[in-house]
N, C-alpha and C positions, 0 to 999 in steps of 0.2 A: 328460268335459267340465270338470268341476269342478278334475281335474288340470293341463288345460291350463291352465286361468284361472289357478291359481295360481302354474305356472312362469313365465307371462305377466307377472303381480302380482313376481313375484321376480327375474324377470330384468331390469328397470325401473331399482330402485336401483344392482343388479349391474352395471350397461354404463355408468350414470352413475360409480359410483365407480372403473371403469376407465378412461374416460374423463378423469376427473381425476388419478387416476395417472399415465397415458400425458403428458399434459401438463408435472405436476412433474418427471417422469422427463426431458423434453424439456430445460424448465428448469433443472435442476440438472446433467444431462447436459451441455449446452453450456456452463454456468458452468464446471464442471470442465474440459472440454475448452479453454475459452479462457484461462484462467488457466495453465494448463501452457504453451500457447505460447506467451505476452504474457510470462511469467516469465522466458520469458529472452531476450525483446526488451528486458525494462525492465533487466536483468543488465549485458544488452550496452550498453544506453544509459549507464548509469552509468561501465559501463569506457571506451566509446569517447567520449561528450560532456565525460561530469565528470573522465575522470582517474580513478578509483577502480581500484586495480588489484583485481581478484576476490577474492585472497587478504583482502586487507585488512578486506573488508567484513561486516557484522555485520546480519542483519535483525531491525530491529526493528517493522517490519508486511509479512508476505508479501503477497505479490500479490492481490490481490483486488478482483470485478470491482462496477460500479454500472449501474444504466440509470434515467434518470431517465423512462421513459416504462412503458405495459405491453409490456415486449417479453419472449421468451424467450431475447433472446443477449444478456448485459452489451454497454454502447456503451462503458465508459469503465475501462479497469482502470489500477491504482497500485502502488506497492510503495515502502517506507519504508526507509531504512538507515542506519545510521551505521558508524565505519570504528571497527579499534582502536587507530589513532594519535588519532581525534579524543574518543574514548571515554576515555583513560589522560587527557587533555587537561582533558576536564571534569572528570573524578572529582578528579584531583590541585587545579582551583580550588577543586569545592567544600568539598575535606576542609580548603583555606586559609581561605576565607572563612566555611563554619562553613552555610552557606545556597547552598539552590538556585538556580540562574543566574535565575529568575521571582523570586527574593525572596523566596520559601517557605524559614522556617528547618527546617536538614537536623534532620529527628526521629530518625533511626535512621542508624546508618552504613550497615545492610544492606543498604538501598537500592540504595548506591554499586554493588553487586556484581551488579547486573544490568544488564549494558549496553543491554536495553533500555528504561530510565530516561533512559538518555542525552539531554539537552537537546537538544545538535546535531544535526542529524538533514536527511540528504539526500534530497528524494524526487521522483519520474519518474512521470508517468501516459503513458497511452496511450489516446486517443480513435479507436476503430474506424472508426466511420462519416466520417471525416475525416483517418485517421492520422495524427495530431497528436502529436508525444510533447513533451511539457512536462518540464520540469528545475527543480527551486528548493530552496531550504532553509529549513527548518525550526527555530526556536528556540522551547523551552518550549512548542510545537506551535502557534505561529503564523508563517505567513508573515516572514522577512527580506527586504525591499531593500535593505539596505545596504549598498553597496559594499565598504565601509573595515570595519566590523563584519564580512562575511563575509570578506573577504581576512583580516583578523586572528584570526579564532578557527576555519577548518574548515580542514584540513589539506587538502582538495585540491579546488582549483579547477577550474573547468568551461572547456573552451576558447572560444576570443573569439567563437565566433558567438552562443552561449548567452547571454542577459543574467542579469545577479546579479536574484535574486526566482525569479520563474520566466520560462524563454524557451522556445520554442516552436521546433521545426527544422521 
């Protein structure tokens, strides 16, 4: 008796902590899972909306997903990049200008040597529950609307359905 009571007693916390297991494992299981195919939905979005040919392009935030609610499947995932024409582009003002495109004076050159520092910066999200894919760009990792500002400094533009900031297909 005494032995059952206490596989009873031990099997309790035991089903509880697999329990929470089987959960994370659901969680982090479908993160992964949707990050692999949204990766190269937001790929393609970039080639086919912005113009970015594949070769070109440099990540500087992989895809990765968000849910602003308690859910177990990301609603919202993103991926960040900038290209190496638009990357040679920055580096070369800011080694002229001596300071970073934000007005942050350059402290190290070494900096320069990671393209992902790069100011300019393109980026595509993907809304699940609404298949929404957004497009806009990024400067000093704020939002740009500027028309004339983006046409002047990113090497390749988004076709005319997309608006300049971000646009929504």
């Amino acid at each position: 008796m005494k032995k059952k009571l206490f596989l009873i007693i031990l099997s309790i916390p035991l089903t509880i902590l697999l329990i929470i297991a089987l959960f994370a494992a659901i969680y982090y299981g479908s993160d992964f899972v949707g990050r692999i195919q949204n990766d190269k939905k937001l790929t393609n979005y970039f080639i086919e909306t912005g113009n970015i040919p594949e070769k070109e392009m440099i990540v500087v935030k992989n895809t990765h997903g968000s849910s602003w609610g308690i859910e177990f499947y990301p609603s919202d995932f993103s991926k960040s990049v900038t290209t190496k024409t638009d990357y040679e582009n920055w580096k070369k003002w800011v080694e002229e200008k001596g300071k970073l495109f934000n007005g942050e004076k350059l402290r190290d050159k070494k900096y320069l040597e990671d393209p992902k520092n790069c100011e300019f910066v393109y980026c595509a999200s993907y809304t699940v529950t609404t298949t929404y894919l957004s497009y806009g760009f990024l400067v000093s990792g704020e939002v740009s609307f500027d028309k004339e500002f983006i046409q002047q400094h990113f090497a390749y533009l988004p076709k005319d359905k997309i608006l300049y900031g971000f646009g929504v297909k």
